[in-house]
KEVORO-631270 format. One record per residue (C-alpha): x, y, z; residue in three letters. Coordinates in steps of 0.25 Angstrom, whole numbers, padded with zeros to 4 digits, always signed. Layout:
<recs>
XYZALA;...
</recs>
This chain:
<recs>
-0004-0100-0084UNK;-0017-0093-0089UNK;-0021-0081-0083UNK;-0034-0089-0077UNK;-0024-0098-0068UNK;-0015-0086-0064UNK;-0027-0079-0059UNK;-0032-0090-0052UNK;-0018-0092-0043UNK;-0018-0079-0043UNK;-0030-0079-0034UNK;-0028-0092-0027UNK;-0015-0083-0022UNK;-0024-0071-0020UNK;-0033-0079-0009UNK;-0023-0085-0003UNK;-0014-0071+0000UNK;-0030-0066+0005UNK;-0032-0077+0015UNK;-0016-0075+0019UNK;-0016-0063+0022UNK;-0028-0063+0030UNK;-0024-0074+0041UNK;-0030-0084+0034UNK;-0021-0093+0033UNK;-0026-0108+0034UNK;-0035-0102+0021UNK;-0022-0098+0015UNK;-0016-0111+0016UNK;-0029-0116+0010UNK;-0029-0109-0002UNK;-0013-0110-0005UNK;-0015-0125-0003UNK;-0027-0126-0014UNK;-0018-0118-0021UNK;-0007-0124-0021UNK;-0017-0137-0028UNK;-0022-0130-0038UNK;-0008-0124-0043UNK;-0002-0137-0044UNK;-0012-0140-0052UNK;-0011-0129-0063UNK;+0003-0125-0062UNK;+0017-0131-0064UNK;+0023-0135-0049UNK;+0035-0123-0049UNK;+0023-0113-0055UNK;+0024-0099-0047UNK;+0009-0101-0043UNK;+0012-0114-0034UNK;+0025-0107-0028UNK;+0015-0096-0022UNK;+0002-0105-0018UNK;+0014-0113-0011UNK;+0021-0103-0005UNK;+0007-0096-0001UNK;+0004-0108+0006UNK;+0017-0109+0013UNK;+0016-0096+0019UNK;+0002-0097+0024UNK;+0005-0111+0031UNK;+0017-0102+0039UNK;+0009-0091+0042UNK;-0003-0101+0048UNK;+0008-0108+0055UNK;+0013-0094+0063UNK;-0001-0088+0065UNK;-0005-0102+0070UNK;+0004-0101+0081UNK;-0004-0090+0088UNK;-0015-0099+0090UNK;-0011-0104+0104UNK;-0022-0116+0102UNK;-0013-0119+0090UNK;-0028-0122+0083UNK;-0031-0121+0067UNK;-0032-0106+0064UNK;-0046-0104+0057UNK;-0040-0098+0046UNK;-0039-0083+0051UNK;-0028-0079+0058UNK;-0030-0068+0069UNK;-0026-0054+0067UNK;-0019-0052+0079UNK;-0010-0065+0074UNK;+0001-0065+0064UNK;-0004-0057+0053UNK;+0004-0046+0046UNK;+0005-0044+0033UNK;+0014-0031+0033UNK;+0027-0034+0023UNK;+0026-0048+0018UNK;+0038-0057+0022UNK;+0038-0064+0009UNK;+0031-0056-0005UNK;+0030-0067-0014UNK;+0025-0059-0029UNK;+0016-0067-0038UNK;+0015-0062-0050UNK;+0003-0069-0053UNK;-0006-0062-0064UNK;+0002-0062-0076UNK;-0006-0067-0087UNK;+0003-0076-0092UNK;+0008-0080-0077UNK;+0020-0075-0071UNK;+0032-0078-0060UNK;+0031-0078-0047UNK;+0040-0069-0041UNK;+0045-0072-0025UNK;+0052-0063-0014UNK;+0053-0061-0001UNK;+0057-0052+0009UNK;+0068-0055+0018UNK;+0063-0059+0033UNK;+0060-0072+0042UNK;+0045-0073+0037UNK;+0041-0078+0023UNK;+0026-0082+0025UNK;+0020-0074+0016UNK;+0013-0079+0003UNK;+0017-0078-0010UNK;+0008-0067-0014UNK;+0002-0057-0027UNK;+0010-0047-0031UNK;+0005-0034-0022UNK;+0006-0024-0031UNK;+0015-0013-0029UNK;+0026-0018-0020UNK;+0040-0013-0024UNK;+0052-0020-0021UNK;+0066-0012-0019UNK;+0079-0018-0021UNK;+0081-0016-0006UNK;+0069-0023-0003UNK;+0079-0036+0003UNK;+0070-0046-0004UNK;+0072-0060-0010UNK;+0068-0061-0025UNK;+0067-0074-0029UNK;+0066-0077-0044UNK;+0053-0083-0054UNK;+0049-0096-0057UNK;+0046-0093-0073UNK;+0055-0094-0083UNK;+0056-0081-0091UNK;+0052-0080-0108UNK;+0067-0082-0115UNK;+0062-0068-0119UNK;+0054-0056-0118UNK;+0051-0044-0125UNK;+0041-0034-0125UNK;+0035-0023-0131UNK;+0033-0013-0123UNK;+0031+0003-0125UNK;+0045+0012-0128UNK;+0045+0025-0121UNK;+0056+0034-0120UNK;+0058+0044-0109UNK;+0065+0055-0116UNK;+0062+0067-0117UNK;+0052+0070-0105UNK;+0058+0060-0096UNK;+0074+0059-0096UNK;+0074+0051-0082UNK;+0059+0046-0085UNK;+0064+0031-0088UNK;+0056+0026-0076UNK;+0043+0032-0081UNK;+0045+0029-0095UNK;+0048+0015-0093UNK;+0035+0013-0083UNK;+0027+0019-0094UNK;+0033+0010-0104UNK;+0027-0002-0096UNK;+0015+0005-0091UNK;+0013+0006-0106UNK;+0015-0008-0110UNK;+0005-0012-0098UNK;-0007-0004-0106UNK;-0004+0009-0096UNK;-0007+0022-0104UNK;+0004+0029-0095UNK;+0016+0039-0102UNK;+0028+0042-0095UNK;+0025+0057-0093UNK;+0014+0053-0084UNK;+0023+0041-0078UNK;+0034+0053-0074UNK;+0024+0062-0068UNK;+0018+0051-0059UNK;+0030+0044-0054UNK;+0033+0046-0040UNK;+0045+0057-0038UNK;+0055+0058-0027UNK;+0057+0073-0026UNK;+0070+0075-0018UNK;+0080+0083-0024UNK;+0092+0081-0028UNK;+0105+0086-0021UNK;+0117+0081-0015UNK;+0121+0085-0002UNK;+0135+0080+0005UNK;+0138+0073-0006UNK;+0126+0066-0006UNK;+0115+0064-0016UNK;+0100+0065-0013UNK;+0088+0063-0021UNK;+0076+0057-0023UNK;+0075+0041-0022UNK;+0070+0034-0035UNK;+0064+0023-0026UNK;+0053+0033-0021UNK;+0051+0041-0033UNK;+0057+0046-0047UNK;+0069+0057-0044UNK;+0071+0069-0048UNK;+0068+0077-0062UNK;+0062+0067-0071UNK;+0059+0076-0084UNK;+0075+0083-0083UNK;+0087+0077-0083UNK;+0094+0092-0077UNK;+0088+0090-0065UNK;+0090+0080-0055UNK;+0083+0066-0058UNK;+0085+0050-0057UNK;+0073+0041-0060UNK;+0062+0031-0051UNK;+0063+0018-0046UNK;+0054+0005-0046UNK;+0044+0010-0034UNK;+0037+0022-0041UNK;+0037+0016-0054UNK;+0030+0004-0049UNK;+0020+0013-0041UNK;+0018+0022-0053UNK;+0015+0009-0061UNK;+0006+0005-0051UNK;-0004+0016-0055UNK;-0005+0012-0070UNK;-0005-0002-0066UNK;-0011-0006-0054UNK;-0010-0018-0047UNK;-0001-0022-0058UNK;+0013-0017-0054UNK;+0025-0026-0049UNK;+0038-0020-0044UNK;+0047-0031-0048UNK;+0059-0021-0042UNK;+0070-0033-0035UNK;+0066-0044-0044UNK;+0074-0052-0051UNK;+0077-0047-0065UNK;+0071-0062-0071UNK;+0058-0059-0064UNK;+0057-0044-0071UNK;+0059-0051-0083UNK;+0048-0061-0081UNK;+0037-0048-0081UNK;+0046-0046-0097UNK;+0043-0061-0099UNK;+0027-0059-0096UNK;+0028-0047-0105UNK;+0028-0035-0096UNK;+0039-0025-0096UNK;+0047-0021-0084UNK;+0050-0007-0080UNK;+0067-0008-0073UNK;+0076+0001-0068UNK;+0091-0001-0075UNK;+0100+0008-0080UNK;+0104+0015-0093UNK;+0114+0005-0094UNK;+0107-0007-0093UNK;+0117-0012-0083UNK;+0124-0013-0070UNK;+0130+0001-0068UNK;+0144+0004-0060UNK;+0142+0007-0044UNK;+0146+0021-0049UNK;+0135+0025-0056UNK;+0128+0025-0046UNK;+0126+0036-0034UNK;+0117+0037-0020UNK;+0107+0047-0017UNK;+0102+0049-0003UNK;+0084+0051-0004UNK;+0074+0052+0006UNK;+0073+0036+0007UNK;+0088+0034+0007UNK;+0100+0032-0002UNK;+0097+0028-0015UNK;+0107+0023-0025UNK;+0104+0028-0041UNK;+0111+0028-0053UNK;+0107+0038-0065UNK;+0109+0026-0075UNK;+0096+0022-0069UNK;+0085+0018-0080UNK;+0072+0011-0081UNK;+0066+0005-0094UNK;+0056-0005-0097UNK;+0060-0018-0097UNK;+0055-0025-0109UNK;+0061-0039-0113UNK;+0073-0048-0110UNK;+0079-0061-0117UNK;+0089-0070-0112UNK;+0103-0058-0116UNK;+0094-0045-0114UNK;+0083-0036-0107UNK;+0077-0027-0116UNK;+0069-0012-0113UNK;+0063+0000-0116UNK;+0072+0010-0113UNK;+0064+0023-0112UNK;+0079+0031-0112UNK;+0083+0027-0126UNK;+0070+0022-0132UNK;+0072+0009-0135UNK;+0062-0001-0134UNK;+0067-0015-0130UNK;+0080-0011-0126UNK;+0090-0023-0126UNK;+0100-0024-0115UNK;+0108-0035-0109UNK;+0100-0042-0097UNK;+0111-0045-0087UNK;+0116-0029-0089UNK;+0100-0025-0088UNK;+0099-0034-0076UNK;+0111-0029-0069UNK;+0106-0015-0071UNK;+0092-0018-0066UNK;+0096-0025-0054UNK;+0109-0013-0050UNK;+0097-0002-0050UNK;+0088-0010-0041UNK;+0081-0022-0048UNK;+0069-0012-0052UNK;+0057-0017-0060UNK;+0042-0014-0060UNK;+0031-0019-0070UNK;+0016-0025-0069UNK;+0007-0037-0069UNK;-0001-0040-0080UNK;-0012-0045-0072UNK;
</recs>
């Protein structure tokens, strides 16, 4: 697809998500319908695009069914519904992402939460959501075929010396680098969000900072206490270099991370040193301020770079090498044990 005709169902999609979101739901079926028409004929019949105008208008005809029912005249709603009738729009029953913009046209990812209701709209990414391994929802895989494979070029930079657990930072500035950012990872370390709770162990219990919330403990020294970040500060960090461009893909499934690699744009993950599945043992608890936290100190992030049908490769800002190869399935097995973390951006 050129990237006149993304753009255009990109803003078919964008009216129709305005006139759901605002009651107007006899509107909405409207314009999915017309939609739908112009679609069928641009596109292929299985084309993400179609999935989403029909799914859009699948969902409006369900909501105009349940808000037409408080009409006790049972009449033709105008249009609008009232504000008093069903109307909330607080956590979204079903978050359907369209990655829509990619210059070359992307995938359509889809998941939903797990409740009774699913009539909500496929919609446009809204930047900035993260989703956590815990989350309880349904990923359900991509309708494009990946490229046999993919490598990229992207910038090597190593953490060592000013940053012995920097790897997070480092990786992020490898990728914000690649995107055309002018960012380094001293100022990367210094910005990202810290958790400042000491370590100690009390009755035989560890407790320290969360890496969910913030990066842990000393990262410039490795004789004092320290651990590393998770996906959520990474991405909100990101987020200031690139706004309105930053996707959490944290819970995918690995063959949707590597259809970003397949567009050309790199991948910041969580692994490990190993680059694969760890023993139960190397793992240990600690207690933070929002609960119990599982960690291994094998834990890594690099900048995912390429893959082909044996092997993913990387820049591994621990041992400087650009484009690392490892074993897929191992990779994959030590991405999805540490949480199934990813975070990149959008091109558009």
């Amino acid at each position: 697809m050129k990237k006149k005709q993304i753009n255009f169902f990109h803003e078919l999609n964008d009216e129709f998500m305005k006139l759901y979101q605002q009651g107007r739901y006899v509107e909405a079926i409207h314009k999915a319908k017309s939609s739908i028409r112009i679609a069928e004929e641009a596109v292929s019949p299985g084309h993400p695009y179609l999935r989403i105008f029909r799914n859009n208008l699948k969902c409006a005809v369900i909501k105009y069914s349940e808000t037409a029912q408080n009409y006790q005249d049972g009449s033709e709603m105008e249009g609008r519904v009232n504000v008093n009738t069903k109307q909330s729009y607080g956590r979204l029953p079903v978050i359907c992402i369209l990655l829509a913009g990619f210059l070359l046209g992307f995938a359509v990812f889809n998941h939903s939460l797990k409740t009774n209701s699913s009539s909500y709209p496929q919609a446009v990414l809204h930047v900035g959501a993260i989703f956590s391994p815990e989350s309880g929802m349904n990923y359900h895989s991509h309708s494009y075929e990946l490229k046999e494979k993919s490598i990229l070029e992207a910038p090597l930079i190593l953490q060592n010396p000013e940053l012995p657990r920097g790897c997070e930072v480092t990786s992020l500035a490898m990728l914000l680098q690649y995107a055309g950012v002018t960012v380094d990872k001293m100022t990367l370390a210094a910005e990202i969000k810290k958790d400042p709770a000491p370590y100690k162990i009390k009755n035989g219990k560890i407790y320290f900072g969360n890496p969910y919330y913030g990066f842990v403990g000393n990262m410039y020294m490795l004789d004092e206490p320290g651990y590393g970040v998770y996906h959520g500060p990474v991405r909100k960090l990101m987020d200031k270099y690139l706004p309105g461009k930053t996707i959490d893909l944290t819970g995918y499934d690995f063959q949707d991370v590597l259809l970003f690699i397949s567009e050309e744009i790199p991948v910041w993950v969580v692994v490990n040193t190993v680059f694969s599945e760890l023993s139960p043992a190397e793992f240990q608890t600690w207690h933070t301020q929002q609960g119990p936290v599982k960690v291994t100190y094998k834990q890594h992030a690099v900048l995912l770079t390429g893959y082909d049908e044996r092997f993913v490769y990387f820049n591994d800002p621990l041992n400087g090498i650009k484009n690392k190869k490892a074993d897929r399935d191992s990779f994959q097995a030590a991405w999805v044990q540490m949480g199934k973390q990813a975070v990149t951006y959008l091109p558009y």
